[in-house]
VMD Tcl script that draws the C-alpha trace (Angstrom):
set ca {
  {55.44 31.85 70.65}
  {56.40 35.42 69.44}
  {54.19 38.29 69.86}
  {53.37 40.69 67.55}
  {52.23 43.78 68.10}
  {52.63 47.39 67.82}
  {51.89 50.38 70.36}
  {50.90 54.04 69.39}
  {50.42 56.50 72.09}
  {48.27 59.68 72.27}
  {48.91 63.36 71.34}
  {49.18 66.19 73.77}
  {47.05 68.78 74.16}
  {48.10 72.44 72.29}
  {48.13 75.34 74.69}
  {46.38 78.38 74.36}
  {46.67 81.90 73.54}
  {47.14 84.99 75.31}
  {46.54 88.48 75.70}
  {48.62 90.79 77.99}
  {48.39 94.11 79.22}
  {45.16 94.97 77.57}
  {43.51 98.32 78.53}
  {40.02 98.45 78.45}
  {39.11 101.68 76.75}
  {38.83 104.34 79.41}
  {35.85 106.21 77.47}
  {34.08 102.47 77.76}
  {34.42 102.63 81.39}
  {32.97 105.55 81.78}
  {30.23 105.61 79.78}
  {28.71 102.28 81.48}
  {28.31 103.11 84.72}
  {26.20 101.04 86.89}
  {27.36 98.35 84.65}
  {29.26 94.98 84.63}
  {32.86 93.45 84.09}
  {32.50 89.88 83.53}
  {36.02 88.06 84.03}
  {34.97 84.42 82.61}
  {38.20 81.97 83.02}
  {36.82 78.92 80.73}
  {37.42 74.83 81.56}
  {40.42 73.67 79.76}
  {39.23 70.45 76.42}
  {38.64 67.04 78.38}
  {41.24 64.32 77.58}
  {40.31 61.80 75.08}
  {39.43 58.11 76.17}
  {41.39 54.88 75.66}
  {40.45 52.47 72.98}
  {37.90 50.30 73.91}
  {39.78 47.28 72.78}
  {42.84 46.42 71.35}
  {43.72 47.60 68.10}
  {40.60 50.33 68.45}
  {41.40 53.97 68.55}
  {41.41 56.28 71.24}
  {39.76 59.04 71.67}
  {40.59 62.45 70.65}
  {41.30 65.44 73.38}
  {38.43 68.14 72.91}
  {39.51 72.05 72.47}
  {39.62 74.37 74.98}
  {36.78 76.79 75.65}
  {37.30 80.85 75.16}
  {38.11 82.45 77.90}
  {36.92 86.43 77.80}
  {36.44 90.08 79.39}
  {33.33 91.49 78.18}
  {31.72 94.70 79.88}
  {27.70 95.29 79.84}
  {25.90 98.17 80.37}
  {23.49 99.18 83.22}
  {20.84 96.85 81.29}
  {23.17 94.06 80.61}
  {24.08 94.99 76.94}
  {27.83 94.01 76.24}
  {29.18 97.16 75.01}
  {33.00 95.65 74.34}
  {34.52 92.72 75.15}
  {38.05 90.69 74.42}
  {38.15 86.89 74.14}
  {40.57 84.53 73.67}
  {40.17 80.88 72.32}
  {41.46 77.62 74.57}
  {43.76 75.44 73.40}
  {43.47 72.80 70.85}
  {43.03 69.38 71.80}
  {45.35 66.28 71.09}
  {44.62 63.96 68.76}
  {44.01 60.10 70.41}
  {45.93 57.09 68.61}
  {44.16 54.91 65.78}
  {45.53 51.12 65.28}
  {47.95 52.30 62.60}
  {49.71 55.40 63.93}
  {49.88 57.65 67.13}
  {47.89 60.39 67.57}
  {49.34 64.08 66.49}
  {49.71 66.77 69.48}
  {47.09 69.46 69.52}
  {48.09 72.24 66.95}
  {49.30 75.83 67.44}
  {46.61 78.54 67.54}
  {47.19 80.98 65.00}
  {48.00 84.70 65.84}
  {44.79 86.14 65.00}
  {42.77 84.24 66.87}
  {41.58 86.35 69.44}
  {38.57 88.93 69.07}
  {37.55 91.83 70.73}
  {33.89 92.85 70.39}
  {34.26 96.83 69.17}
  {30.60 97.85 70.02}
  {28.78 97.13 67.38}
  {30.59 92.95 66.06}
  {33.54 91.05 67.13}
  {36.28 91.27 65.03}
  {39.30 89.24 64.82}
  {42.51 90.38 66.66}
  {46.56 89.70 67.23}
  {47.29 87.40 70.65}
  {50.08 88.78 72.53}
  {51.60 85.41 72.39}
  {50.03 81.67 71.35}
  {50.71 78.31 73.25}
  {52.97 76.00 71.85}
  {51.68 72.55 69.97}
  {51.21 69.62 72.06}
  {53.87 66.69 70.92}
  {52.83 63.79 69.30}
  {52.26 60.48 70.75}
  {55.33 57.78 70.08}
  {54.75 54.48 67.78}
  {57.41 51.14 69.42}
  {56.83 48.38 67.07}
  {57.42 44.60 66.71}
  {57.44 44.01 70.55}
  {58.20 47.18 72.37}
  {56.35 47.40 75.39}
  {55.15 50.76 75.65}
  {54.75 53.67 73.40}
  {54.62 57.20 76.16}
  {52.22 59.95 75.25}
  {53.23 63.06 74.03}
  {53.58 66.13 76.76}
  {51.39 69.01 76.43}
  {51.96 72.17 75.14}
  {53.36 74.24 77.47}
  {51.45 77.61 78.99}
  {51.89 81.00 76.85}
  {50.23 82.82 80.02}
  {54.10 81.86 81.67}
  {55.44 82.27 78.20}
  {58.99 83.02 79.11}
  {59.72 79.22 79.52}
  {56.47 77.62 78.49}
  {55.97 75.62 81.18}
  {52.73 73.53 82.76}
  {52.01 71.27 80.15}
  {50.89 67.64 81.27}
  {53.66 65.10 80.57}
  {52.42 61.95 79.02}
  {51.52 58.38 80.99}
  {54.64 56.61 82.87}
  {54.92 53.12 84.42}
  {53.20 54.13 87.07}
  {50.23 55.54 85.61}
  {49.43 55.05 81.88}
  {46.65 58.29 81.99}
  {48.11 61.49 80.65}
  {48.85 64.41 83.32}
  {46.41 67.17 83.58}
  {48.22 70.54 82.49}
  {49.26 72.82 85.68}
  {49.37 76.09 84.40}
  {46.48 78.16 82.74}
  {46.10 77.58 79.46}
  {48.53 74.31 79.50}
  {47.48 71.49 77.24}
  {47.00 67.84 79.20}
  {49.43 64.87 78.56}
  {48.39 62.09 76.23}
  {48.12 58.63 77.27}
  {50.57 55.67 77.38}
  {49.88 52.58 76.11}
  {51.79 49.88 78.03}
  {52.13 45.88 77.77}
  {53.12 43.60 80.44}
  {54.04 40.09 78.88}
  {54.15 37.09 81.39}
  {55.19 34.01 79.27}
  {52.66 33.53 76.12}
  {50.69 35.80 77.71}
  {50.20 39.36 77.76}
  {48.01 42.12 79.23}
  {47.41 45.59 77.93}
  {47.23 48.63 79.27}
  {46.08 52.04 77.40}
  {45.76 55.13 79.38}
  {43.39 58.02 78.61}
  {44.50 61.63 77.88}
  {44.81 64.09 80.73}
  {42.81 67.34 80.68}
  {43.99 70.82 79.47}
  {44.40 73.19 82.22}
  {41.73 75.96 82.83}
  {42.10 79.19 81.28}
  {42.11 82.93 83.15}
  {41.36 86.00 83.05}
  {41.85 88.58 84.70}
  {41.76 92.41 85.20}
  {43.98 94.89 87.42}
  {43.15 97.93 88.30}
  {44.28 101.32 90.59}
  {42.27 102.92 93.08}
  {42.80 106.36 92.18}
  {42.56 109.09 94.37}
  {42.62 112.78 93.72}
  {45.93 114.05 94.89}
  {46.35 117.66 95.38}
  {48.48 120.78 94.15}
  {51.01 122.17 95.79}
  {50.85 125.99 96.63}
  {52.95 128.37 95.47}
  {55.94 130.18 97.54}
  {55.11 133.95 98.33}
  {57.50 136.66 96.55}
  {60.03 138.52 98.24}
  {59.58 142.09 99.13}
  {61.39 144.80 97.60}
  {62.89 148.80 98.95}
  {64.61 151.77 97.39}
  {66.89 153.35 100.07}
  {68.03 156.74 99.30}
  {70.77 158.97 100.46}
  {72.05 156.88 103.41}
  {75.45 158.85 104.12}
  {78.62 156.62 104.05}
  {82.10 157.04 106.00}
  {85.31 156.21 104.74}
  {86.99 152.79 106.31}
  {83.62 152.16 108.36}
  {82.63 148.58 107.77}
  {78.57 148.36 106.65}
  {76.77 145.01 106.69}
  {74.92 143.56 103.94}
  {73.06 140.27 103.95}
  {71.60 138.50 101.03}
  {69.17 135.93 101.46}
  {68.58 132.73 99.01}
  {65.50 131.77 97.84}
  {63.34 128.87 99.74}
  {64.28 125.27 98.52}
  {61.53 123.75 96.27}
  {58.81 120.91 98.61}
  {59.59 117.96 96.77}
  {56.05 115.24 96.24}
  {53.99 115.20 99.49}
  {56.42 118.00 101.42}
  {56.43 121.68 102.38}
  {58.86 124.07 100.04}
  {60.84 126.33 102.76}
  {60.81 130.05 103.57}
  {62.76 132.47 101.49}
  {65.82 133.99 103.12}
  {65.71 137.65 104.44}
  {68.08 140.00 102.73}
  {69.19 143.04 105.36}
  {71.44 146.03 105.16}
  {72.84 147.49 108.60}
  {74.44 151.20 108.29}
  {75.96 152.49 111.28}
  {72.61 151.52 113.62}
  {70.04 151.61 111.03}
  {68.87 147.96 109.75}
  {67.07 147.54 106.85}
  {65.29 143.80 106.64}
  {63.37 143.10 103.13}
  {61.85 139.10 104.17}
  {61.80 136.66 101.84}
  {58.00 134.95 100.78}
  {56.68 132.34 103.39}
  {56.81 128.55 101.77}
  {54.07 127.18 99.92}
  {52.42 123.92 101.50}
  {51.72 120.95 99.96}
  {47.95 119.41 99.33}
  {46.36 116.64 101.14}
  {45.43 113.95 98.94}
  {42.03 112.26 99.00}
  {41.04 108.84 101.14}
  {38.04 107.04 100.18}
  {36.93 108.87 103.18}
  {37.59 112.60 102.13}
  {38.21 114.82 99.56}
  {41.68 115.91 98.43}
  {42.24 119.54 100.17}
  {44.57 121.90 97.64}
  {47.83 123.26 98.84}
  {47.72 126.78 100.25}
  {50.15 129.93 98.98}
  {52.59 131.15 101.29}
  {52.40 134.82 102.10}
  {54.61 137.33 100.49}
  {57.61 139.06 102.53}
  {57.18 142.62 103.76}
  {59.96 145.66 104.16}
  {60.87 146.18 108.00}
  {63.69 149.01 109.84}
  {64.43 150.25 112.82}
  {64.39 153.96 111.71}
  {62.21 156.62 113.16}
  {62.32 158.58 109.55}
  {61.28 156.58 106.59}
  {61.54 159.55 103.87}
  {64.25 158.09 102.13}
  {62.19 154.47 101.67}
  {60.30 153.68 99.06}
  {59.06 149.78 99.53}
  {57.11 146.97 98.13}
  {55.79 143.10 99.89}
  {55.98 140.73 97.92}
  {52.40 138.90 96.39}
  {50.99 135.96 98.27}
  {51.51 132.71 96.39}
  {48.42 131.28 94.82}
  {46.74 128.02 96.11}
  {46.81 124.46 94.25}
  {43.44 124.37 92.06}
  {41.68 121.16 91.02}
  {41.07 120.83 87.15}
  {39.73 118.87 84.53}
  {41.57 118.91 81.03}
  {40.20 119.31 77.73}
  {40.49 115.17 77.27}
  {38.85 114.70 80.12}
  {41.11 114.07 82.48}
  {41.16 115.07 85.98}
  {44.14 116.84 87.96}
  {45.36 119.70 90.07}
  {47.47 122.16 89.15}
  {50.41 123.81 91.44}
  {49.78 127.00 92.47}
  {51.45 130.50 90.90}
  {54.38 131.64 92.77}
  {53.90 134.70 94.33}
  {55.44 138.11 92.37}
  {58.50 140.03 94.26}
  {57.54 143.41 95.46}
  {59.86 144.65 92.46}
  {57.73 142.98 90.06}
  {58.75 140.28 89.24}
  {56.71 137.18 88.44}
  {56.28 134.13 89.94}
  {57.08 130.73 89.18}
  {54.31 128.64 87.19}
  {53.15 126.01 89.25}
  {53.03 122.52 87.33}
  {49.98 121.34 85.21}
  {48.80 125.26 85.72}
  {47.38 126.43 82.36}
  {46.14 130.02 81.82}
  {47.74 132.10 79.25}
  {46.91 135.48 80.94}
  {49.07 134.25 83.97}
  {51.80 131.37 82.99}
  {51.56 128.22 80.82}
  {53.50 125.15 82.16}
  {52.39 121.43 80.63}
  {54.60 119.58 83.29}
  {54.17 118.39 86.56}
  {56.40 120.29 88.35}
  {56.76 124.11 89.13}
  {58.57 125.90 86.84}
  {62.04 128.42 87.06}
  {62.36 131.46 87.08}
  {65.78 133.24 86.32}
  {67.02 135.77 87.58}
  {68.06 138.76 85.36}
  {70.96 140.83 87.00}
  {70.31 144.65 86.37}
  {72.93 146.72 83.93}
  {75.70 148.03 85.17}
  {74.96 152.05 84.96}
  {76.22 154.18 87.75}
  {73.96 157.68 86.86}
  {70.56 155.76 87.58}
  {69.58 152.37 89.28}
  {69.21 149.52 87.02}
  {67.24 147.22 88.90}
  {67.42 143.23 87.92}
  {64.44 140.67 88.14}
  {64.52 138.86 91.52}
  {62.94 137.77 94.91}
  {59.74 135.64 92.97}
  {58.24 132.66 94.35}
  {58.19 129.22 93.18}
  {55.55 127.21 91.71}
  {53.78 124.45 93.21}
  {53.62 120.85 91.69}
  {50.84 119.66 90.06}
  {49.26 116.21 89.35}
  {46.71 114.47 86.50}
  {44.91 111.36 86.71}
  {46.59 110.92 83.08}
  {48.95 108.64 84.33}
  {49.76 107.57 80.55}
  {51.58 111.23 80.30}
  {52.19 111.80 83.58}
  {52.75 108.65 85.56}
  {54.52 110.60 88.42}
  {52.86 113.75 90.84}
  {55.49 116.83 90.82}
  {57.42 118.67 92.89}
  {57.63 122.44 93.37}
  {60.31 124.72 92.16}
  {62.48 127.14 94.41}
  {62.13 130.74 94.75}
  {64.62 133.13 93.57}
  {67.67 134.24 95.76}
  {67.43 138.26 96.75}
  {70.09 140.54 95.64}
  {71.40 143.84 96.58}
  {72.15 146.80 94.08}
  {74.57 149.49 95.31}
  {74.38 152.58 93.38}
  {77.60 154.95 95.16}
  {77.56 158.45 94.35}
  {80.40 161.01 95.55}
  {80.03 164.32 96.57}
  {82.83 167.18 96.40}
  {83.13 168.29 99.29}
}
mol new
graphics top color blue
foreach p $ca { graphics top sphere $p radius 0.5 }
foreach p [lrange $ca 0 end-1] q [lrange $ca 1 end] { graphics top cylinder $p $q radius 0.2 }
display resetview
């Protein structure tokens, strides 16, 4: 005797939605202090059940539950909140066709509560349908469930979606990954002569969804200081010979502290006639800040001291001098949007005048404006080239300390400091008749 029968298998689950690098409002944070972040990761939809008998229909898969991120105030209020919806479940098979896989999520599914309702919102990304169970007719004996939809939380190759029942098993997988739909079931017949027995498997669940929140620790890190200027000296009417050799050093300015490091002395700048020196020393390095611990506070970056005129002569008539300024010392601040920071100290001014380097982040139109993180430049302006009168250029200034903001939208990155200016020499010759 022939048998007669057909087989329809089970739908997968759909997968769910997701949301990705989602920022919860910073002005929400801080308003609700002493309040709550509730992470709730919801139970992926139940598989549906096998028909109770043959020709009967199976069960369908139920949906996902939402999965969300809501923050409450001190008294438990939810002040904002995102949520995203599970997945939708697969459909089970009736005794004329199979059952369809659960169904796409459309893109504006999510919501985010705005303070006052939830309103509908884009998902980054939405989980793929489930597949449809397969129909075998006229003798076949088995009809495999269709696989679930694969996981838009590992969207890049959709994985994690239950596959459907197998000769070993008829019961559709569970999904693996979050937000993964579950298998459907197989139906499968084992004939033995005129005789045959049935076997329908149930749908396998939809994998939980997640969510989840990361976060910095952020610590206040400090300003840099700022180098001290270089000193500065008018020598008059030191008397030359002809074919005697006179020294004359020039010393380069002190190499900018890059993040977390010292910036380095300036260079002295001497001039030795016959056995008269002359030293003019370059500004002392500005140090860099100690950021803060969860155990202290972040301690600013001190200015180095400005460089002072030395000589070995007895008679100093002829010497008219200067020291350079001290650098100023890293400052904490907090910006007009709120955010918090520390600004690189002020490089110090030469002892000719002229003045320092800006330190980064430091703000004060009276003194320098710079709106990056690092210390600024300052160039050096050589002096004119007239013989009747000194000229004198623009050198010997300290650099600027770096600065940092807790901003780290505009400034992901602390700064470094800038260098100070070489020294330079001007040599005015005059000749007298004899």
């Amino acid at each position: 005797m022939a048998l007669r029968f057909n087989t329809f298998a089970g739908g997968g689950g759909g997968g769910a939605p997701y949301i990705k690098n989602l920022e919860i409002p910073k002005n929400v944070i801080e308003s609700n202090i002493g309040g709550e972040i509730i992470l709730y990761g919801a139970a992926g939809g139940a598989g549906g059940s096998a028909g109770g008998s043959s020709g009967a229909a199976a069960g369908d898969g139920s949906n996902g539950a939402a999965s969300s991120i809501k923050v409450n105030d001190a008294s438990g209020k939810l002040k904002w909140g995102i949520e995203v919806p599970g997945g939708l479940g697969g459909k089970g098979a009736t005794s004329s066709d199979y059952g369809d896989g659960g169904g796409k999520k459309a893109q504006n599914t999510c919501r985010e509560y705005n303070g006052t309702s939830w309103v509908n919102r884009d998902c980054s990304s939405y989980g793929p349908n489930g597949v449809n169970g397969n129909y075998e007719k006229e003798g076949n004996t088995s009809a495999t469930g269709g696989a679930g939809g694969g996981s838009a939380y590992n969207y890049s190759s959709f994985t994690g979606g239950g596959s459907g029942g197998d000769s070993n098993s008829e019961n559709g997988m569970d999904g693996s990954r979050y937000g993964a739909g579950g298998g459907g079931g197989t139906v499968r017949f084992q004939i033995s002569g005129s005789t045959s027995n049935v076997y329908k498997g149930k749908g396998g669940r939809g994998a939980n969804g997640i969510a989840e929140i990361q976060y910095d620790i952020v610590y206040p890190a400090a300003g840099g200081g700022g180098g001290g200027g270089g000193a500065f000296a008018i020598i008059k009417d030191i008397p030359v010979s002809a074919g005697v050799e006179y020294t004359i050093r020039v010393g380069g300015g002190g190499a900018a502290g890059g993040v977390g490091s010292n910036g380095a002395d300036g260079g002295a700048t001497s001039i030795t006639f016959d056995s008269l020196t002359y030293t003019l020393k370059g500004g002392t390095k500005g140090s860099a800040g100690t950021s803060a611990t969860s155990s202290s506070d972040a301690v600013q970056g001190k200015g180095g001291a400005g460089g002072g005129v030395y000589t070995s002569a007895t008679d100093t008539s002829n010497l008219d001098s200067k020291a350079g300024s001290s650098g100023k010392d890293g400052k904490t601040f907090t910006s007009t949007n709120g955010f918090g920071g520390s600004s690189g100290g002020v490089g110090g001014d030469s002892g000719l005048g002229t003045k320092g380097s800006c330190g980064g982040l430091f703000i004060d139109s009276t003194v320098c404006t710079n709106t990056n993180v690092n210390g600024s430049t300052v160039v050096f302006v050589a002096p004119n080239n007239v013989y009747d009168s000194a000229q004198y250029g623009a050198a010997g200034a300290g650099g600027g300390g770096g600065g940092w903001s807790e901003d780290t939208t505009n400034y992901p990155n602390p700064g470094g400091g800038s260098a100070g200016q070489n020294g330079y020499v001007y040599l005015n010759w005059i000749k007298y008749d004899d």
